[in-house]
N, CA, C and O of each residue as an XYZ file, in Angstrom:
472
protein
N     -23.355    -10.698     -8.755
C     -23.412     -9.708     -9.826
C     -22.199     -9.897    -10.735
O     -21.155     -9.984    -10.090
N     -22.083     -9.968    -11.817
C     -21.243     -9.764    -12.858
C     -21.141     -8.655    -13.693
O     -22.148     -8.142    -14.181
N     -19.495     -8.045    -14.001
C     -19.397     -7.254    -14.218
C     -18.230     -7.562    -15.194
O     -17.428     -8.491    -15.094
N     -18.297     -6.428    -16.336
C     -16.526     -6.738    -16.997
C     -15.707     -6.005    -15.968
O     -16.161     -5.021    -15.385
N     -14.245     -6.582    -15.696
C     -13.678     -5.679    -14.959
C     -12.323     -4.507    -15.900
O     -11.613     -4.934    -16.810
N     -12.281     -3.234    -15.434
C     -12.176     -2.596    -16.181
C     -10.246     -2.795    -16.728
O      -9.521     -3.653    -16.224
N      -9.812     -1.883    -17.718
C      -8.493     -2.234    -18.337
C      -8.179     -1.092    -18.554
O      -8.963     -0.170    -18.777
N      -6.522     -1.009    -18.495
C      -5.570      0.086    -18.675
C      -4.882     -0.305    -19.200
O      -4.854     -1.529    -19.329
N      -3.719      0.694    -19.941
C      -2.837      0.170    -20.685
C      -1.707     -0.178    -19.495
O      -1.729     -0.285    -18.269
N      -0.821     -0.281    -20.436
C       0.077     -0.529    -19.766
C       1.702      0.193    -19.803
O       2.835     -0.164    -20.126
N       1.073      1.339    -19.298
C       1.712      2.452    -18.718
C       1.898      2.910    -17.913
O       1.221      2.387    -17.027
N       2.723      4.032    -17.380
C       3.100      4.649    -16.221
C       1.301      5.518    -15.857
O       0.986      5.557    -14.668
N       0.653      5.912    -16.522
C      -0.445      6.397    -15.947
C      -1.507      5.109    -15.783
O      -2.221      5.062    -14.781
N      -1.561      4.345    -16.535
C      -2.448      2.866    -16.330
C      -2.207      2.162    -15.282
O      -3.057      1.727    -14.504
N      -0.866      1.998    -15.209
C      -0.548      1.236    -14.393
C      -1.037      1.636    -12.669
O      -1.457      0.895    -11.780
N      -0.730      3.337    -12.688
C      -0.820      4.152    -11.232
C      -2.904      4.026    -11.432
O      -3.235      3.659    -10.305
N      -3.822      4.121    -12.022
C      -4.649      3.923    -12.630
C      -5.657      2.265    -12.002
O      -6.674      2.107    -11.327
N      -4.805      1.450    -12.594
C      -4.903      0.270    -11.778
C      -4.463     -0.171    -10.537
O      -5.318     -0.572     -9.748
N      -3.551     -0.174    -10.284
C      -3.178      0.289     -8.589
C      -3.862      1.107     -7.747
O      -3.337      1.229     -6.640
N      -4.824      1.675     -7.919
C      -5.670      2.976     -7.243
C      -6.681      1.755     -6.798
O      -7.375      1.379     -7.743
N      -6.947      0.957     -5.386
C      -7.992      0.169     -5.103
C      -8.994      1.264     -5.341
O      -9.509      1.032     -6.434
N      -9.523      2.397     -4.786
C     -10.120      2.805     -4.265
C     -11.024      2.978     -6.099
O     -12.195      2.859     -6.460
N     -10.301      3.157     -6.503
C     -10.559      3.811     -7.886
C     -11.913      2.624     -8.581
O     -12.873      3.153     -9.141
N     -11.865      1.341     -8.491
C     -12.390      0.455     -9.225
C     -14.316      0.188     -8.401
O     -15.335      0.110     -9.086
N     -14.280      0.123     -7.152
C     -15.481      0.152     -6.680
C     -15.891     -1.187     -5.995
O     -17.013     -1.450     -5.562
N     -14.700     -2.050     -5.970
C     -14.257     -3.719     -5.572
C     -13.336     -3.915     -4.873
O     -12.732     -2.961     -4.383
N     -13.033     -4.978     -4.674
C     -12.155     -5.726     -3.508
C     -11.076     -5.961     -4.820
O     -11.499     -6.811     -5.604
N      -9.992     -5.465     -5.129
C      -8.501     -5.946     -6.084
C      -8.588     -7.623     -5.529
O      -8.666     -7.900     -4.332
N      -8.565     -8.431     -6.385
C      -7.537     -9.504     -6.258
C      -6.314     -9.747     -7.049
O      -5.966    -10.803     -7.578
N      -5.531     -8.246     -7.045
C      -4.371     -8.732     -7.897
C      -4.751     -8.359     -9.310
O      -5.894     -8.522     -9.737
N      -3.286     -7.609    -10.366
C      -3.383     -7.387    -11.794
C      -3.136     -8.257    -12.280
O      -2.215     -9.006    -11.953
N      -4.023     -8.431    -13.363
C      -4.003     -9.113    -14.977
C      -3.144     -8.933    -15.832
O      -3.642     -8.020    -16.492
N      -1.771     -9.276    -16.483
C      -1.210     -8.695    -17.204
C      -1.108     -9.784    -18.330
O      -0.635    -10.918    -18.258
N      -1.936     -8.837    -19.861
C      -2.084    -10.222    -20.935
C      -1.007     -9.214    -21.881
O      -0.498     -8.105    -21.721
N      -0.979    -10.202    -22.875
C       0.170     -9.843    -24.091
C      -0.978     -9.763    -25.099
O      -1.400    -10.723    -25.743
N      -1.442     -8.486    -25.164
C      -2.349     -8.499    -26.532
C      -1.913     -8.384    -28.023
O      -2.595     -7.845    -28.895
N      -0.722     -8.942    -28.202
C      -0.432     -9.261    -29.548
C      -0.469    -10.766    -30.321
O       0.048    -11.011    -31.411
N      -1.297    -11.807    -29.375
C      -1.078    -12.911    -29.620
C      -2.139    -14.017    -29.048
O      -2.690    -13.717    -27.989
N      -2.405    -15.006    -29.525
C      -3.188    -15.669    -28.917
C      -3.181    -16.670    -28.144
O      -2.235    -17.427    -28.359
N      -3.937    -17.004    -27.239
C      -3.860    -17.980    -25.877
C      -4.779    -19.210    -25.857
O      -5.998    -19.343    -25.960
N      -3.674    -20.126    -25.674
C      -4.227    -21.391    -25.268
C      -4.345    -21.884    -24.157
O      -3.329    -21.831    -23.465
N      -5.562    -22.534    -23.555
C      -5.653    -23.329    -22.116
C      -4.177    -23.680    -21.631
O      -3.455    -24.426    -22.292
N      -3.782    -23.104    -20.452
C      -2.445    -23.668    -19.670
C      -1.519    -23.128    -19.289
O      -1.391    -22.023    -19.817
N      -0.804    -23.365    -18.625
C       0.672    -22.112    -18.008
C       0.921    -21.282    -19.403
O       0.842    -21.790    -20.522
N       1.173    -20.187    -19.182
C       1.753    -19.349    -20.237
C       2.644    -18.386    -19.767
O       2.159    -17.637    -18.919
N       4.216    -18.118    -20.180
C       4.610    -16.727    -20.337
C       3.994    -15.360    -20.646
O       4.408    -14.240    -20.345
N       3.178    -15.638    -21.150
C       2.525    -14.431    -21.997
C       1.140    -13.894    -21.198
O       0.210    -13.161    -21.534
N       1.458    -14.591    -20.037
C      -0.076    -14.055    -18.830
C       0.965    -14.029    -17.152
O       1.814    -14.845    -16.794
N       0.522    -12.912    -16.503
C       0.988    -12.702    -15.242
C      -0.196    -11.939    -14.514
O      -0.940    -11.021    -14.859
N      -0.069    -12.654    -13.432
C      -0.869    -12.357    -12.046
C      -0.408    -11.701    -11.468
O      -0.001    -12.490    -10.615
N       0.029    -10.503    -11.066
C       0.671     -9.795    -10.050
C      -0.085     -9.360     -8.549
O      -0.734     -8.322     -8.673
N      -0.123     -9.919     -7.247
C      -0.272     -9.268     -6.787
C       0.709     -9.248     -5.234
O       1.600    -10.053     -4.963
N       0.325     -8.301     -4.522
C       0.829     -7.598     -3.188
C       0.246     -7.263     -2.431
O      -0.952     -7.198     -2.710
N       0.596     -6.900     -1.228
C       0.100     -6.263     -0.155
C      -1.248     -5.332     -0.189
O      -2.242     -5.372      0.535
N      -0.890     -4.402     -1.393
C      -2.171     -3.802     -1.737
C      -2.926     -3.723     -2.859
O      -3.754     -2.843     -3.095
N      -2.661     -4.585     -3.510
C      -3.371     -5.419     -4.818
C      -4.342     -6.357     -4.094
O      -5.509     -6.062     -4.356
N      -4.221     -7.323     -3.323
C      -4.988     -8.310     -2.720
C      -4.450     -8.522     -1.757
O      -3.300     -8.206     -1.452
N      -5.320     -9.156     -1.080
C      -5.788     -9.942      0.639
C      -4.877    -10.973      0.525
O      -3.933    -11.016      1.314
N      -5.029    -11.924     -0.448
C      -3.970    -12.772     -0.240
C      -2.862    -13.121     -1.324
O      -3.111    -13.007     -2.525
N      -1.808    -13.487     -0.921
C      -0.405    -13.765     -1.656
C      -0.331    -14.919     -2.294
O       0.688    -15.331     -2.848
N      -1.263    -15.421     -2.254
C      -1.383    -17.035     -2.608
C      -2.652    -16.983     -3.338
O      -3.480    -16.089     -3.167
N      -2.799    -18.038     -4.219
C      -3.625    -18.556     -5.681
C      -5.027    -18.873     -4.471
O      -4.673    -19.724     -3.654
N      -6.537    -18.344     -4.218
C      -7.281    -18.885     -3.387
C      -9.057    -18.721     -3.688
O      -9.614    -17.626     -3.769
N      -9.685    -19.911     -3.810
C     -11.073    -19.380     -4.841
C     -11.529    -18.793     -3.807
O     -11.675    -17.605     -4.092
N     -11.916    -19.058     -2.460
C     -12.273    -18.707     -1.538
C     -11.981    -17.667     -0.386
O     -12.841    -17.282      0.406
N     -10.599    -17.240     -0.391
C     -10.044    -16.411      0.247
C      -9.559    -17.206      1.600
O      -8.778    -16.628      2.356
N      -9.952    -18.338      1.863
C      -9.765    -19.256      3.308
C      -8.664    -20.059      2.875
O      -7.533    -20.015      3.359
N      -9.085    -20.869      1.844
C      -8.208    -22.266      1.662
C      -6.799    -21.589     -0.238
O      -6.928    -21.136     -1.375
N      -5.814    -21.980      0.638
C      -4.760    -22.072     -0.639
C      -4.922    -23.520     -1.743
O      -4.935    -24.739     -1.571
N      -5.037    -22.522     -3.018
C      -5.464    -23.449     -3.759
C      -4.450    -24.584     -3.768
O      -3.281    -24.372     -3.447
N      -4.944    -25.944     -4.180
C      -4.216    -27.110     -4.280
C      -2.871    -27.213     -5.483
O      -2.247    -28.220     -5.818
N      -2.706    -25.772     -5.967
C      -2.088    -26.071     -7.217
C      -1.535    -24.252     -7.349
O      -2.360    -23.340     -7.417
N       0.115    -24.001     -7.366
C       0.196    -22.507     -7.423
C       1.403    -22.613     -8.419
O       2.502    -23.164     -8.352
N       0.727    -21.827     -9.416
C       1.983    -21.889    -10.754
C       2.700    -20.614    -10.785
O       2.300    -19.488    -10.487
N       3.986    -21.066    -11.259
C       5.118    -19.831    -11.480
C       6.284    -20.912    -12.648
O       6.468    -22.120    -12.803
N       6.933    -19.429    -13.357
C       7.286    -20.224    -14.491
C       8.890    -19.498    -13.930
O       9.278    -18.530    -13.275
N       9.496    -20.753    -14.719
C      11.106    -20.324    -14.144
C      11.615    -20.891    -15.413
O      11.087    -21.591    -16.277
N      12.876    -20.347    -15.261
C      14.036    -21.287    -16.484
C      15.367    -21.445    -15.603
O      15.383    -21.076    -14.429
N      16.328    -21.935    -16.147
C      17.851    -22.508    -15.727
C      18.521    -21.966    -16.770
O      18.241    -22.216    -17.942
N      19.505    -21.142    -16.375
C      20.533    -20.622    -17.244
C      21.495    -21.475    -17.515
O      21.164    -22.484    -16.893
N      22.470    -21.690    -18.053
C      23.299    -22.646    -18.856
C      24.441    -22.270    -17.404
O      25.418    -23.008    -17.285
N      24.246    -21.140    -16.388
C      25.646    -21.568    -15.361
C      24.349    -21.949    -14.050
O      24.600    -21.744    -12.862
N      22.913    -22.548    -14.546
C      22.539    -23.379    -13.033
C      21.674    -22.205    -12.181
O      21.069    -22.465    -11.141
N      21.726    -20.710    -12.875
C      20.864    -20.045    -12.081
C      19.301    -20.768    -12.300
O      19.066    -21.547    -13.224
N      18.365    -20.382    -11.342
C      16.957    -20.406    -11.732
C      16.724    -18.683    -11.433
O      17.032    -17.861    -10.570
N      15.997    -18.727    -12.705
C      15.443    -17.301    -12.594
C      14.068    -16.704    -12.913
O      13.687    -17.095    -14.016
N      13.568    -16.231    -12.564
C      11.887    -15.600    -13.361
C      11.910    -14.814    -14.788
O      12.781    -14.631    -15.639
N      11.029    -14.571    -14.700
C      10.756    -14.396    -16.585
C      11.285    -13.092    -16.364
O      11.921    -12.650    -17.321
N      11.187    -12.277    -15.256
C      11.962    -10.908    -15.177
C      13.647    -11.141    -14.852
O      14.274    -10.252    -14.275
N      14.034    -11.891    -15.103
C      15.620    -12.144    -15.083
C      15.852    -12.390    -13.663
O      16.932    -12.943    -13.453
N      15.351    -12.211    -12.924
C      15.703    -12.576    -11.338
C      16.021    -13.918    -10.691
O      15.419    -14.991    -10.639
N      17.169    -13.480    -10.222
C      17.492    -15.339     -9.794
C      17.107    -15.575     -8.423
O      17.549    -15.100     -7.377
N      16.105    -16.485     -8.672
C      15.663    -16.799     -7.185
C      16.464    -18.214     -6.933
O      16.024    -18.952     -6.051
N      17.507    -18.576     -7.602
C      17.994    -19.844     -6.120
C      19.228    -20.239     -7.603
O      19.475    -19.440     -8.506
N      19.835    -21.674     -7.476
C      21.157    -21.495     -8.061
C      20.664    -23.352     -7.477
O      20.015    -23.808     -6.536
N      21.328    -23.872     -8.522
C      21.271    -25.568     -8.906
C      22.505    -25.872     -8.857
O      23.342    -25.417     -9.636
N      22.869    -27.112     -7.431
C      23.836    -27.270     -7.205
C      24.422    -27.669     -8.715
O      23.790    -27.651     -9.771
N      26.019    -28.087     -8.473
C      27.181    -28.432     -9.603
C      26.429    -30.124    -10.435
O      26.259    -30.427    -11.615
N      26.170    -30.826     -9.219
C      26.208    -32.458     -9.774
C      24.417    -32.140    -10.359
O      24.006    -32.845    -11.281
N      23.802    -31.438     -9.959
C      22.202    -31.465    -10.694
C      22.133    -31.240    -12.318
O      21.387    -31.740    -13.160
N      23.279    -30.223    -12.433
C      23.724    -29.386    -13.917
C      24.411    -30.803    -14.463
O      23.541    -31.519    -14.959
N      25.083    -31.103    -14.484
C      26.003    -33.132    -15.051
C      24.997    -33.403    -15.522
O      24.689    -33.353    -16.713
N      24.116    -33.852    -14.266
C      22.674    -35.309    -14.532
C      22.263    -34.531    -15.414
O      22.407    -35.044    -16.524
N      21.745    -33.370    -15.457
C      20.339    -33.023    -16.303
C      21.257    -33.113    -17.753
O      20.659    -33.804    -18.578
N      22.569    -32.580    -18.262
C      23.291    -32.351    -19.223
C      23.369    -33.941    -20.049
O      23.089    -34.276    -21.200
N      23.846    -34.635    -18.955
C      24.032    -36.108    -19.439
C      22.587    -36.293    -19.840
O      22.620    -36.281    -21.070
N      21.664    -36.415    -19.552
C      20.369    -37.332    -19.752
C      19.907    -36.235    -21.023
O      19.319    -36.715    -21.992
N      20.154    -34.962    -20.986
C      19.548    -34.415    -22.250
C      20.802    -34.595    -23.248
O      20.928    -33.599    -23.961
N      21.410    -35.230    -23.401
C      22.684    -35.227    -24.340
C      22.381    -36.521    -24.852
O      22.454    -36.652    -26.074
N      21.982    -37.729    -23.997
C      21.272    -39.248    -23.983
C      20.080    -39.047    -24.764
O      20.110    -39.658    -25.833
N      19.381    -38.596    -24.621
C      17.845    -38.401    -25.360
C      18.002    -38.361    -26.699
O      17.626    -39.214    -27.504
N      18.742    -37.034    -26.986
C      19.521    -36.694    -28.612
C      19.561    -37.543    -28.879
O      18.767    -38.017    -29.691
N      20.439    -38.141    -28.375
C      21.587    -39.486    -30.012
C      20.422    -40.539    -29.628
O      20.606    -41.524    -30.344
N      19.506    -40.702    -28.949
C      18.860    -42.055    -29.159
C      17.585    -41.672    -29.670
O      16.715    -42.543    -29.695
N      17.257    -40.270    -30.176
C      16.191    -40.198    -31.056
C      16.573    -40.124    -32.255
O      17.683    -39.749    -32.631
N      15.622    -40.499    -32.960
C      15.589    -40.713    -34.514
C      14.436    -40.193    -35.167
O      13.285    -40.254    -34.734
N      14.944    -39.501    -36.605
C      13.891    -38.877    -37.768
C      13.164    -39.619    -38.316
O      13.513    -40.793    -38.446
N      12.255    -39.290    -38.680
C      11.220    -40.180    -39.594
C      11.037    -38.994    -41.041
O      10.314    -39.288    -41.993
């Protein structure tokens, strides 16, 4: 059966709203969170998040089937200029040793001066 599945804003009552399993009439696999001011192209994006948990969904992991973890689980990170890695919510999940920060600095400093304008 296919169905649209339903949408809230994204607020303190939407949000409690969407979080309510009981409320929807389905099994949650986890919230949708889009940026409706802008448009989307095929592929990783900032501007799309999957959230789920314990009581959002069954499982914690990306799975078409609910058995097998998909072959492929995306999350977007950046590197702060002192080597943190962090999530798009500012959170630093881990820290890049001293000599990783050099290499990557040197080789993007190398790239520069050996490209050229047309």
């Amino acid at each position: 059966k296919f169905a649209p599945v339903p949408r809230f804003d994204a607020n303190v009552e939407g949000l409690k709203k969407a979080y309510n399993q009981k409320a929807h009439g389905f099994q949650l696999d986890g919230l949708l969170f889009l940026n409706k001011h802008t448009h989307y192209e095929l592929g990783p994006t900032p501007l799309c998040l999957v959230w789920k948990d314990n009581k959002t969904s069954r499982f914690m992991v990306d799975s078409s089937d609910g058995k097998n973890v998909s072959r492929l689980q995306t999350c977007t990170l950046y590197v702060s200029a002192e080597g943190e890695v962090k999530s798009l919510e500012n959170l630093t999940v881990g820290v890049l040793p001293k000599n990783i920060l050099q290499v990557a600095a040197a080789a993007s400093s190398a790239s520069s001066s050996s490209s050229s304008s047309f």
